[in-house]
NUMIDO-28347 format. One record per residue (C-alpha): y, z, x; residue number from 1. Coordinates in nm, 3 decimals, decimal comma. Layout:
N
<pt <Y Z X> NUM>
...
***
This chain:
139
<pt <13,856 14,706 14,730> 1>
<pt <13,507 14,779 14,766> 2>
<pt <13,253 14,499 14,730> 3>
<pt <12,870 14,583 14,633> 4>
<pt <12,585 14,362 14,743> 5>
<pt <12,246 14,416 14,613> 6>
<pt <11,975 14,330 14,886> 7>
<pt <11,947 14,412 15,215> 8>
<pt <11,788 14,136 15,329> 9>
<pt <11,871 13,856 15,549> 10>
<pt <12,168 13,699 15,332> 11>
<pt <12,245 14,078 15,178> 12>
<pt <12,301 14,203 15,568> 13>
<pt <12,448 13,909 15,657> 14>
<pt <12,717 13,917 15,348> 15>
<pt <12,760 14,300 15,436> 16>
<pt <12,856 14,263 15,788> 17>
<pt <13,101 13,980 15,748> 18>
<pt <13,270 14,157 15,446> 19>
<pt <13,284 14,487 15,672> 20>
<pt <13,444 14,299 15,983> 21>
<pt <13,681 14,145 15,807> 22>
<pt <13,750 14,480 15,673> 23>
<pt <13,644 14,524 15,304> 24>
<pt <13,445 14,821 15,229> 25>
<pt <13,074 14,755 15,137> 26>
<pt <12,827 14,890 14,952> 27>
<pt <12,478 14,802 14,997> 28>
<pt <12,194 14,836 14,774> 29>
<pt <11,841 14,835 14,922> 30>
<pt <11,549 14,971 14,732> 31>
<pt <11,333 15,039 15,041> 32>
<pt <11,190 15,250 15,129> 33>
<pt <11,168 15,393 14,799> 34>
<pt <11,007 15,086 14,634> 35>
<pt <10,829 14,752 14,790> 36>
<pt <10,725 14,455 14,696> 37>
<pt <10,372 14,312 14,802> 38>
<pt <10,517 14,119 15,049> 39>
<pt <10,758 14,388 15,194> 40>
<pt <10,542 14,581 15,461> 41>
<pt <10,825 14,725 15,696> 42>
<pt <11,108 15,005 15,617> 43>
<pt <11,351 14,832 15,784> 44>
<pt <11,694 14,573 15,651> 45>
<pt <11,660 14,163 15,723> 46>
<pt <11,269 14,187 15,711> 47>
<pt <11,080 13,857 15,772> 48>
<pt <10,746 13,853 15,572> 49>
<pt <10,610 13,515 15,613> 50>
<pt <10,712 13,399 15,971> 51>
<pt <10,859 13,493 16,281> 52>
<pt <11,039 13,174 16,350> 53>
<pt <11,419 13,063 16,254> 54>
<pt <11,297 12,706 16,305> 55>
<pt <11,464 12,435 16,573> 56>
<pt <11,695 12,523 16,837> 57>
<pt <11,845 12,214 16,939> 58>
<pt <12,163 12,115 16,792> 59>
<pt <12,030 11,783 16,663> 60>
<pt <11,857 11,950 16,417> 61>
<pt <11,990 12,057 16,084> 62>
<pt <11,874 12,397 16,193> 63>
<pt <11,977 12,424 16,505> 64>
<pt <12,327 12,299 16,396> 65>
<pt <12,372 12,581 16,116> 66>
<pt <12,255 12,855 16,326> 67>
<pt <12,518 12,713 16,645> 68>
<pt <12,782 12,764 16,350> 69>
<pt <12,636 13,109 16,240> 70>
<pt <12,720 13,224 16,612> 71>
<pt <13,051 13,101 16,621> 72>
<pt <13,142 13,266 16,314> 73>
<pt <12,991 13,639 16,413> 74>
<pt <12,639 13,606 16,232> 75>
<pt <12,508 13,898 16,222> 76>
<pt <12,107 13,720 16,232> 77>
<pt <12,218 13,531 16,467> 78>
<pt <12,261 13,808 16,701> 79>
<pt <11,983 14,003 16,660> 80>
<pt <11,787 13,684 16,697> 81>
<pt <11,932 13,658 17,040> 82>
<pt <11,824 13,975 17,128> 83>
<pt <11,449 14,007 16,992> 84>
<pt <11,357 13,640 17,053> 85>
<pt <11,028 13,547 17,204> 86>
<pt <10,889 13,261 17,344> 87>
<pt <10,831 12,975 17,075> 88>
<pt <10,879 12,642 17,261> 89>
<pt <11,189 12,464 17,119> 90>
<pt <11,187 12,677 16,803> 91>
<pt <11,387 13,021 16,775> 92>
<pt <11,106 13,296 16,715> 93>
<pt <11,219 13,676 16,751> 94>
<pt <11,002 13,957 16,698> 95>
<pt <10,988 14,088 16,350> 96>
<pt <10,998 14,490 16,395> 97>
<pt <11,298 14,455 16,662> 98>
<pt <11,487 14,170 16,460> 99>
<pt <11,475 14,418 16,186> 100>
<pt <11,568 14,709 16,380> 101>
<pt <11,863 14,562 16,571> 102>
<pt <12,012 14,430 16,182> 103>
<pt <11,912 14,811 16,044> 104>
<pt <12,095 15,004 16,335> 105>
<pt <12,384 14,769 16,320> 106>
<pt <12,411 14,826 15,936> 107>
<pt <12,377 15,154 15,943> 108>
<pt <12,651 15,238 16,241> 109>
<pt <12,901 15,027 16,022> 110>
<pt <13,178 15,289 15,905> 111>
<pt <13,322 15,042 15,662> 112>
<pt <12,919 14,960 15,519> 113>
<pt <12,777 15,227 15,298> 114>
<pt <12,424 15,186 15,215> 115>
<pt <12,267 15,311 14,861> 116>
<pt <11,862 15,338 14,876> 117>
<pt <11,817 15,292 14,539> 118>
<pt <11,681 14,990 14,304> 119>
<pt <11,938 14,800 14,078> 120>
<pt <11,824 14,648 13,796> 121>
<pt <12,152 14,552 13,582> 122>
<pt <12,400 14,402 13,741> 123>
<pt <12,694 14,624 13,861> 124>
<pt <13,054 14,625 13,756> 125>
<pt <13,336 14,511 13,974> 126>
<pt <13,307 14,262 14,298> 127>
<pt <12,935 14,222 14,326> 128>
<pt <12,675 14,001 14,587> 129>
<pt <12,319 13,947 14,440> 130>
<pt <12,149 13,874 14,757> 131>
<pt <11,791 14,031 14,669> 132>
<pt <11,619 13,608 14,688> 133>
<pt <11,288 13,580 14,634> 134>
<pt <11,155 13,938 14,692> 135>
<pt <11,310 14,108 14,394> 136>
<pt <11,123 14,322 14,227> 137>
<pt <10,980 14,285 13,884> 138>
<pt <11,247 14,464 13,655> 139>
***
């Protein structure tokens, strides 16, 4: 079984590297770099456009409590937000360029995630994750 998400953005990565880890082959569908949005500035998978922060830390928050349970189940975000963060107080901030890096290089060294450059704009047969959010392009 292969399983096709469209979007390589946060959720699209994140989808992709569960299904790959819990062994189901993957196919993911980025348009970049071929095509951008206005917002989209940066080549790279899991970009942040608006902000650098993931919000509260401490496990009293609701935000602080789903990322805690995004680590203990593997999150892929998760981990590259542990190891791009920068100082932010009591909020998790992470450096944009390396946050996206770390998710890109991990995507890409996958052997059970292939990634398709290419923009989608029908839906695709089979087993299929629209993860594209708010920055999908016009078609």
């Amino acid at each position: 079984m292969t399983v096709k998400v469209v979007g390589a953005g946060l959720a699209g990565c994140e989808a992709a590297w569960q299904l790959a880890n819990a062994g189901i082959d993957v196919e993911l569908y980025e348009m970049k770099p071929l095509k951008y949005t206005p917002a989209h500035k940066y080549s790279g998978y899991a970009e942040l456009v608006c902000s650098n922060s993931l919000k509260a830390q401490r496990l009293e928050s609701a935000a602080g409590l789903l990322k805690e349970e995004m680590r203990r189940l593997g999150s892929l975000c998760m981990d590259a937000a542990q190891h791009t963060c920068v100082p932010a107080g009591g909020a998790l901030a992470v450096c944009r360029e390396e946050f996206s890096d770390f998710i890109t290089d991990k995507i890409n060294s996958s052997p059970k995630i292939k990634v398709v450059h290419e923009e989608v704009t029908t839906i695709p047969d089979g087993y299929v994750i629209i993860a594209t959010g708010p920055l999908t392009s016009e078609p």
